[in-house]
Residue, then its C-alpha position, 0 to 999 in steps of 0.5 A: x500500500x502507498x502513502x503520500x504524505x502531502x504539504x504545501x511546498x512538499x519538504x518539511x511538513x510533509x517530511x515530518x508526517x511521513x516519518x510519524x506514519x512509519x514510526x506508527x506502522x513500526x508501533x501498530x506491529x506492521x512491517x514497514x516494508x510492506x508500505x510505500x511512504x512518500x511526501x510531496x508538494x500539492x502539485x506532484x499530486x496526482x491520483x496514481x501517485x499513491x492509494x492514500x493522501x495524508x494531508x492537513x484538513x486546510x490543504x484538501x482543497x488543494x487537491x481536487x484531482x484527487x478522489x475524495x476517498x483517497x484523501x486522509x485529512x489530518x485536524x493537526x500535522x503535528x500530533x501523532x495520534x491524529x496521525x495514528x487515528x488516520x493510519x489505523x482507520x485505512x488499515x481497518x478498511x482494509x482489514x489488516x490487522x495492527x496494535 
């Protein structure tokens, strides 16, 4: 499964989620090798580039070539059990088991 961890200008902000979601596939008891974490700018964005979008809730907009169900809107970049809560509700969907 591929994330994309999106952000403004695709260096810090998203740099920062991807290392949480790993960190948090790494908790969750999951090989992180099995996932494809990548972060990008807004505008690298396309609806092949990953199976889910991990972007700031004020930055979906941003996105309007991607489709709503791929999009993962986080209320806070920066507190991981936003993050956390966001990765587990996809692995749910897709029934792999974690934690």
């Amino acid at each position: 499964m591929k994330f994309a961890c999106v952000c403004q200008s695709g260096l810090g902000t998203s740099f920062m989620v991807q290392m949480n979601l790993q960190a948090i596939l790494q908790e969750e008891g999951l090989d992180v090798n099995e996932f494809q974490l990548d972060h990008m700018d807004v505008g690298s964005a396309t609806p092949e580039a990953a199976d889910y979008f991990f972007v700031e809730a004020t930055l979906v907009t941003a996105l309007p070539n991607i489709p709503a169900e791929k999009i993962v809107p986080l209320a806070s970049i920066i507190d991981k059990e936003v993050a956390r809560e966001a990765v587990n509700g996809v692995l749910e969907r897709h029934g792999i088991n974690h934690g």
